[in-house]
PyMOL Python script that loads the backbone (N, CA, C, O; Angstrom):
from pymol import cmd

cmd.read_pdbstr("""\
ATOM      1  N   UNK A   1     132.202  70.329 210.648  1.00  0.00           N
ATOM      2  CA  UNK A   1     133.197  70.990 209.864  1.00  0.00           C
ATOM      3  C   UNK A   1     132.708  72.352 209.372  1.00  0.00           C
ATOM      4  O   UNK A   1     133.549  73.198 209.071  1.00  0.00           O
ATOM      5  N   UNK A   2     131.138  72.672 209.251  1.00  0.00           N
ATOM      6  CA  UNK A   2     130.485  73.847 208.959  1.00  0.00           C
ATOM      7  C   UNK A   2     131.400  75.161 209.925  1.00  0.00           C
ATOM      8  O   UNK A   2     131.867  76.226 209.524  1.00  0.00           O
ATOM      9  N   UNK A   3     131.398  74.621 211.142  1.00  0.00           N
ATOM     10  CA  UNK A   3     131.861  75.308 212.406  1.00  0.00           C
ATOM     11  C   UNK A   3     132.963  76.326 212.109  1.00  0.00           C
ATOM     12  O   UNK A   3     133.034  77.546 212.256  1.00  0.00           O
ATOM     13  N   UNK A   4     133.812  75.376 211.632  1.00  0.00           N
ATOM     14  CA  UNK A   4     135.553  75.672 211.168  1.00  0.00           C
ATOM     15  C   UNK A   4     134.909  76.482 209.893  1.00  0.00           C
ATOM     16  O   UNK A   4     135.481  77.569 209.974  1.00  0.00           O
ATOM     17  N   UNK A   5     134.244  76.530 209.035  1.00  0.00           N
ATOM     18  CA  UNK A   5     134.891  76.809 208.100  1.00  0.00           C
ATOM     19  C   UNK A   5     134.106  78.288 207.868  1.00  0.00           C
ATOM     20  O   UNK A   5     134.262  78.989 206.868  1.00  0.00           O
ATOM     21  N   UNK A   6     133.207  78.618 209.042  1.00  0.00           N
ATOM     22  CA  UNK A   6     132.159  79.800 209.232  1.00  0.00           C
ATOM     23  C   UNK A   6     133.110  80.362 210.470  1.00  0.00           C
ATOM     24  O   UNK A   6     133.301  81.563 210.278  1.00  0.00           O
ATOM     25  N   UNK A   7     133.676  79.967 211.506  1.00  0.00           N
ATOM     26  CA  UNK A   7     134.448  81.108 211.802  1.00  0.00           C
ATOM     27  C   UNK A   7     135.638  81.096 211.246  1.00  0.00           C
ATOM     28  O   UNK A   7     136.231  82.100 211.641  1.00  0.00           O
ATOM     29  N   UNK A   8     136.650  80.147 210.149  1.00  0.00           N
ATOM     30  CA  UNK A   8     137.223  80.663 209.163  1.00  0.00           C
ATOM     31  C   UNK A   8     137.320  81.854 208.448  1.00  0.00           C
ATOM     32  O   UNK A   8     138.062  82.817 208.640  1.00  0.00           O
ATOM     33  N   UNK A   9     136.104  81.573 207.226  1.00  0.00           N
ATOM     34  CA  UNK A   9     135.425  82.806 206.546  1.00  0.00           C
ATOM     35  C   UNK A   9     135.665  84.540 207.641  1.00  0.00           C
ATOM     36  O   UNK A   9     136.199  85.607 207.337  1.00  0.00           O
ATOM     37  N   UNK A  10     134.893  84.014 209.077  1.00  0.00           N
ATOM     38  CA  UNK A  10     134.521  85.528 209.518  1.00  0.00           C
ATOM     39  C   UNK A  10     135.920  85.925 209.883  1.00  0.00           C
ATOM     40  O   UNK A  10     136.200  87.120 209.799  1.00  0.00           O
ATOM     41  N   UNK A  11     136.859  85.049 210.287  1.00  0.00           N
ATOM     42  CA  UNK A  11     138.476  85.655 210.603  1.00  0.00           C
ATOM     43  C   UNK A  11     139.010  86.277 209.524  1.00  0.00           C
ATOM     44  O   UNK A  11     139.330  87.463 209.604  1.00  0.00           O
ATOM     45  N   UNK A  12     139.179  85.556 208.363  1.00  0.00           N
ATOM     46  CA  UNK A  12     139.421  86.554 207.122  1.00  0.00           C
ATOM     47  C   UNK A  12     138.971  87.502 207.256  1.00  0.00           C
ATOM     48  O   UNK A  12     139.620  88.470 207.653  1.00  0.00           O
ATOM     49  N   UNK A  13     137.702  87.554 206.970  1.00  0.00           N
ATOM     50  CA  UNK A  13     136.771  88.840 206.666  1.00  0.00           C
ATOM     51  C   UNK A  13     137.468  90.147 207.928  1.00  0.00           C
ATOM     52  O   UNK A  13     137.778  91.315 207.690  1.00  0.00           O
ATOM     53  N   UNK A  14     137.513  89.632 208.825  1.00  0.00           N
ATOM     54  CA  UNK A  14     137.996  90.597 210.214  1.00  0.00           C
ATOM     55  C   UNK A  14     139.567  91.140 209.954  1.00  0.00           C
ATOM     56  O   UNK A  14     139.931  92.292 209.716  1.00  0.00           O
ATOM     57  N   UNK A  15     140.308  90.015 210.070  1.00  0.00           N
ATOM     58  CA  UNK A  15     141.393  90.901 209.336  1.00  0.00           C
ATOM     59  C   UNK A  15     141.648  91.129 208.210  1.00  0.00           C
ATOM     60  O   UNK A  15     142.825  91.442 208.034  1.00  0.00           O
ATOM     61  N   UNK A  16     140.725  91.093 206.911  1.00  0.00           N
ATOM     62  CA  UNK A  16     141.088  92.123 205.701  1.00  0.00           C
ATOM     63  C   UNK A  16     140.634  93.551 205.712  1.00  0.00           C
ATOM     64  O   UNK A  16     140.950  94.524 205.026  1.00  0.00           O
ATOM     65  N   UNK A  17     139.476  93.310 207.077  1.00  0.00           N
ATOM     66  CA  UNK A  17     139.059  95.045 207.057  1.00  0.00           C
ATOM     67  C   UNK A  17     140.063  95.754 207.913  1.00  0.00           C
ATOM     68  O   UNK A  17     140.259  96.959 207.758  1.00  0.00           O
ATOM     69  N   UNK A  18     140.885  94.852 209.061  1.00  0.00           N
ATOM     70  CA  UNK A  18     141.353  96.192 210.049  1.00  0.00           C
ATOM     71  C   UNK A  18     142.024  97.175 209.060  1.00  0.00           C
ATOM     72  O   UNK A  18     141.641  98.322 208.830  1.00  0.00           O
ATOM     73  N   UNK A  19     142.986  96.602 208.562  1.00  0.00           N
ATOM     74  CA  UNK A  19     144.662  97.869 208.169  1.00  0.00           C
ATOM     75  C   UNK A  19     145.040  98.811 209.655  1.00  0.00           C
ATOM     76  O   UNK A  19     145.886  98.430 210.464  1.00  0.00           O
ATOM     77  N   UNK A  20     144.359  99.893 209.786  1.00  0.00           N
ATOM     78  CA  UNK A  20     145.343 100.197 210.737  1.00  0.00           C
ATOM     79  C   UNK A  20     143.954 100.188 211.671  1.00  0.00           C
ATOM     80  O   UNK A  20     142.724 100.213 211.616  1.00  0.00           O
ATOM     81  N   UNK A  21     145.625 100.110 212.979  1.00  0.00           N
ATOM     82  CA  UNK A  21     145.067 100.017 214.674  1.00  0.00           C
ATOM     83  C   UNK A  21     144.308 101.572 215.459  1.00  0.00           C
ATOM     84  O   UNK A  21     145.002 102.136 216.305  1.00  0.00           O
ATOM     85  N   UNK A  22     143.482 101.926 215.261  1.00  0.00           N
ATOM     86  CA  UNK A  22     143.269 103.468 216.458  1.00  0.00           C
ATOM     87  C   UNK A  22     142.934 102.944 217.517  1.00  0.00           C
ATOM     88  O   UNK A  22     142.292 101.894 217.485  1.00  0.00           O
ATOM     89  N   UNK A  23     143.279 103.534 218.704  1.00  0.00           N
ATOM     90  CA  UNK A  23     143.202 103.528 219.610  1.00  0.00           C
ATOM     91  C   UNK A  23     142.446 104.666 220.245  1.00  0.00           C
ATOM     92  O   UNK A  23     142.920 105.787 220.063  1.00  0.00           O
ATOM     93  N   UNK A  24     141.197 104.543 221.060  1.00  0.00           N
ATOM     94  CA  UNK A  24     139.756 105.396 221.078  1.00  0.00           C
ATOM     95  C   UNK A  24     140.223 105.422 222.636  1.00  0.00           C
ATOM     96  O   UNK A  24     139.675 106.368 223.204  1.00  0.00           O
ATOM     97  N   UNK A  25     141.054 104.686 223.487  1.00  0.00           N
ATOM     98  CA  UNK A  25     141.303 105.480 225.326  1.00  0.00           C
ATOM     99  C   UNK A  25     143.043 105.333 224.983  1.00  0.00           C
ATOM    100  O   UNK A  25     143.802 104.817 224.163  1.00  0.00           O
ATOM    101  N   UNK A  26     143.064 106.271 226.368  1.00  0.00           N
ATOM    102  CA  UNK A  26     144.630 106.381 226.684  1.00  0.00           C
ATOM    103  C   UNK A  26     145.114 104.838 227.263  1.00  0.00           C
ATOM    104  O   UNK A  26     144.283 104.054 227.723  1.00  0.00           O
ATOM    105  N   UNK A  27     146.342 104.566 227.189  1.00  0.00           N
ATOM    106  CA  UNK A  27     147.159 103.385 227.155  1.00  0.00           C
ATOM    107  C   UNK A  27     147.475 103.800 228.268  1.00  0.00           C
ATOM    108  O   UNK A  27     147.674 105.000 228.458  1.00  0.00           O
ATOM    109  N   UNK A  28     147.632 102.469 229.668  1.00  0.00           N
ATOM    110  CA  UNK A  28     148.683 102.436 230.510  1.00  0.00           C
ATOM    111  C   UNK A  28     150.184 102.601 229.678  1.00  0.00           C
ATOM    112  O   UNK A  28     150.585 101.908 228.742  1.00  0.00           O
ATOM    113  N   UNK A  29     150.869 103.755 230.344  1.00  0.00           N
ATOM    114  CA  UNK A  29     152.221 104.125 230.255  1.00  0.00           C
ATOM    115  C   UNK A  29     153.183 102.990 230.363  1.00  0.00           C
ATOM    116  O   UNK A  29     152.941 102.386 231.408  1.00  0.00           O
ATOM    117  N   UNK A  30     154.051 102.519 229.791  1.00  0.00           N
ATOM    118  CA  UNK A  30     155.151 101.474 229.939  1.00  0.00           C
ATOM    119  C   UNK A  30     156.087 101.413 231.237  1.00  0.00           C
ATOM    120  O   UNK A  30     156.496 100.379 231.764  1.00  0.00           O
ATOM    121  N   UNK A  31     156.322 102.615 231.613  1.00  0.00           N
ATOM    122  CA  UNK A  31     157.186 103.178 232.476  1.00  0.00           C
ATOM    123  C   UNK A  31     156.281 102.473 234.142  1.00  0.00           C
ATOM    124  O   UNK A  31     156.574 101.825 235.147  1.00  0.00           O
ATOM    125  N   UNK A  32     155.147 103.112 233.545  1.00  0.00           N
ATOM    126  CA  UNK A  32     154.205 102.617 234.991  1.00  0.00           C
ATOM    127  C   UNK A  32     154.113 101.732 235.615  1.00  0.00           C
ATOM    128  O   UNK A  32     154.172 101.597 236.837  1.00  0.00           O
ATOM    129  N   UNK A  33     153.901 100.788 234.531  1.00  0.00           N
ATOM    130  CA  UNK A  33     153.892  99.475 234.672  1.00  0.00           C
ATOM    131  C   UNK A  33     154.918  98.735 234.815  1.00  0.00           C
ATOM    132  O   UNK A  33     154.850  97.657 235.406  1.00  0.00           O
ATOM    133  N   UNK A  34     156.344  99.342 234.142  1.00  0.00           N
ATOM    134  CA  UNK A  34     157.775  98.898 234.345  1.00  0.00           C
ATOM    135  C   UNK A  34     158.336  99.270 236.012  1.00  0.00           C
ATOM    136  O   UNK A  34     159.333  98.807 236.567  1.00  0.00           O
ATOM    137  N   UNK A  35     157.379 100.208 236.536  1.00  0.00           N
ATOM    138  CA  UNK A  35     158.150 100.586 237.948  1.00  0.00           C
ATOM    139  C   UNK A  35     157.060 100.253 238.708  1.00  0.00           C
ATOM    140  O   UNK A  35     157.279 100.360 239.915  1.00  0.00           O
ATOM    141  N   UNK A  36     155.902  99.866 238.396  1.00  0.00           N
ATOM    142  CA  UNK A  36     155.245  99.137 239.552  1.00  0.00           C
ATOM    143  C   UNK A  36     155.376  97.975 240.043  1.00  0.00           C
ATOM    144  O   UNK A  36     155.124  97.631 241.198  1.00  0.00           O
ATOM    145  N   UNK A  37     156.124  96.780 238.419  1.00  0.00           N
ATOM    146  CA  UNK A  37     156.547  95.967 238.561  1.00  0.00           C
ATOM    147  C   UNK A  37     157.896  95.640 239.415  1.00  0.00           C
ATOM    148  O   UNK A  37     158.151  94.757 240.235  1.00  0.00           O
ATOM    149  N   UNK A  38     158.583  96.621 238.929  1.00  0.00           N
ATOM    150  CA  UNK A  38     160.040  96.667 240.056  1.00  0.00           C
ATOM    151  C   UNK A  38     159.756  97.022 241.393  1.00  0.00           C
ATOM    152  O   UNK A  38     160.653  96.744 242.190  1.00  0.00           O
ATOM    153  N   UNK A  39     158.623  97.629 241.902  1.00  0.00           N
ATOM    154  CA  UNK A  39     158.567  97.902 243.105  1.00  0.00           C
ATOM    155  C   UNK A  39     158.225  96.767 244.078  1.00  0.00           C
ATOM    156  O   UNK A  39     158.710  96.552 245.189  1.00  0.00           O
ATOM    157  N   UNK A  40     156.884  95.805 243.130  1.00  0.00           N
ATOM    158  CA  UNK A  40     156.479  95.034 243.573  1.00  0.00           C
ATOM    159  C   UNK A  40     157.681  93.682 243.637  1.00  0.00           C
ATOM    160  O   UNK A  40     157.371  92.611 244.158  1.00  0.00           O
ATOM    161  N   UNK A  41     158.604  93.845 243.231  1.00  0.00           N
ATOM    162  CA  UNK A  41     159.727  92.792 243.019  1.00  0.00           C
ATOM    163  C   UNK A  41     160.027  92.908 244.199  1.00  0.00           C
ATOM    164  O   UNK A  41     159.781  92.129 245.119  1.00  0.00           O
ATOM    165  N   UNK A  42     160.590  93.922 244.220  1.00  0.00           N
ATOM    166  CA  UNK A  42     161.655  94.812 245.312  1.00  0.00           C
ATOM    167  C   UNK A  42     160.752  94.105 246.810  1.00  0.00           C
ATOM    168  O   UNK A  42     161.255  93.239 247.525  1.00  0.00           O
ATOM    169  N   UNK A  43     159.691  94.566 246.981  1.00  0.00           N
ATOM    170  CA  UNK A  43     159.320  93.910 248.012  1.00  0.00           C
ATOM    171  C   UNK A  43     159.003  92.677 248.284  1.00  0.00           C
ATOM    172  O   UNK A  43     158.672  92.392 249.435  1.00  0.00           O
ATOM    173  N   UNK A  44     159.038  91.805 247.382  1.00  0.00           N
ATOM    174  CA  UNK A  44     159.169  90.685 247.530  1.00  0.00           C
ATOM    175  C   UNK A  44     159.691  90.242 247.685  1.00  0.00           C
ATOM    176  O   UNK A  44     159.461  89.191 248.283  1.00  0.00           O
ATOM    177  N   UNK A  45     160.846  90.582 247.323  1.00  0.00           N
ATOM    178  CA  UNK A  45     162.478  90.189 248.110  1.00  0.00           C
ATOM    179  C   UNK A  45     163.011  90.367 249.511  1.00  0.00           C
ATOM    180  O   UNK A  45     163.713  89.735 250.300  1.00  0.00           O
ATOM    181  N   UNK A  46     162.231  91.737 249.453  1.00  0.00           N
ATOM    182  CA  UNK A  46     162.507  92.097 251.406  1.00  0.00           C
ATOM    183  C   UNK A  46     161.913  91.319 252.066  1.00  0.00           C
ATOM    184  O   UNK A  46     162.426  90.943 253.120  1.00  0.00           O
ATOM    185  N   UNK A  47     160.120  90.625 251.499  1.00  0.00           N
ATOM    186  CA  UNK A  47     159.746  89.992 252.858  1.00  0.00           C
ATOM    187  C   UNK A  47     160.697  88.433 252.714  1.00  0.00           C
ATOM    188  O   UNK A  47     160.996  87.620 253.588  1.00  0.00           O
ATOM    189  N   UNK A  48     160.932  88.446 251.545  1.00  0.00           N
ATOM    190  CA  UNK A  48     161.539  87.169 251.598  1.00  0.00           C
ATOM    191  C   UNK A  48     162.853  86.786 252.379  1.00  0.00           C
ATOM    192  O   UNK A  48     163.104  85.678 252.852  1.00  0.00           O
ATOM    193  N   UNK A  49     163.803  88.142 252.436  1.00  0.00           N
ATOM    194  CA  UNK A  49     164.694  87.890 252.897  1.00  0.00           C
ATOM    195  C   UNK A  49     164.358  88.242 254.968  1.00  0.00           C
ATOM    196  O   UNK A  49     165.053  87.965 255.945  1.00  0.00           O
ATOM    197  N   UNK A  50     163.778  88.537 254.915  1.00  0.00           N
ATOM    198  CA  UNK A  50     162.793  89.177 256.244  1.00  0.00           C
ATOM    199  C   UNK A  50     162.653  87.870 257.076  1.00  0.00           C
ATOM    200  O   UNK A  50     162.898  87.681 258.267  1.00  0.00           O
ATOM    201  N   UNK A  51     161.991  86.649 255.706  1.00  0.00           N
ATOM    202  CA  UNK A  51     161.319  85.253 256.806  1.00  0.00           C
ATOM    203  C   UNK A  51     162.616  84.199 256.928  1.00  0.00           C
ATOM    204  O   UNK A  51     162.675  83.201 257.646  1.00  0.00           O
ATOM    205  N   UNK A  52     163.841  84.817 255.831  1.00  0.00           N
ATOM    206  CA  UNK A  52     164.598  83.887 255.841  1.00  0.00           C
ATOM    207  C   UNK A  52     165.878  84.460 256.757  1.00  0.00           C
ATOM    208  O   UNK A  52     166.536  85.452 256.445  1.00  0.00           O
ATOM    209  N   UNK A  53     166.043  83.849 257.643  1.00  0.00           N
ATOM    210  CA  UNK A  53     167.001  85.414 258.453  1.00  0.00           C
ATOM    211  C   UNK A  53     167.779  84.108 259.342  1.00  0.00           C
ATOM    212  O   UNK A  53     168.621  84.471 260.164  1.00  0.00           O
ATOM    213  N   UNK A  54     167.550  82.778 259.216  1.00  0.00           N
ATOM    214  CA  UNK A  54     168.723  82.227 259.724  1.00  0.00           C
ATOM    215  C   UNK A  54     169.805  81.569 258.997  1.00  0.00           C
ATOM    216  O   UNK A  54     170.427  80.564 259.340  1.00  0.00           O
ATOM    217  N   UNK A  55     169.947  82.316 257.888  1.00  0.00           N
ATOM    218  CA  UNK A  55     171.289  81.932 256.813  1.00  0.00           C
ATOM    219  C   UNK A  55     171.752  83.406 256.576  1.00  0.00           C
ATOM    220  O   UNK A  55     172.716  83.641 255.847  1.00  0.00           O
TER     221      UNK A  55
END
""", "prot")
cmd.dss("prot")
cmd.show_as("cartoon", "prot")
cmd.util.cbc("prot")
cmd.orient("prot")
């Protein structure tokens, strides 16, 4: 029960110091990731419809 109650303690302790978030590198873009994802959809559908071609 020592276990629990020592990384207890250190979780408090961790979030009463953050307050705010900085961020020290650049962020993948939303957009990027929103249209790499659609691209990668997109083709997944073509091969799919590609193997399925007798309906």
């Amino acid at each position: 029960m020592s276990a629990f109650s020592t990384a207890h303690a250190a979780l408090t302790t961790l979030a009463a110091e953050g307050g705010e978030h900085v961020d020290t590198h650049p962020s993948i873009s939303p957009f990027m990731t929103g249209g790499a994802a659609l691209v990668i959809l997109f083709l997944l559908l073509w091969i799919t419809t590609r193997f399925n071609r007798d309906r």
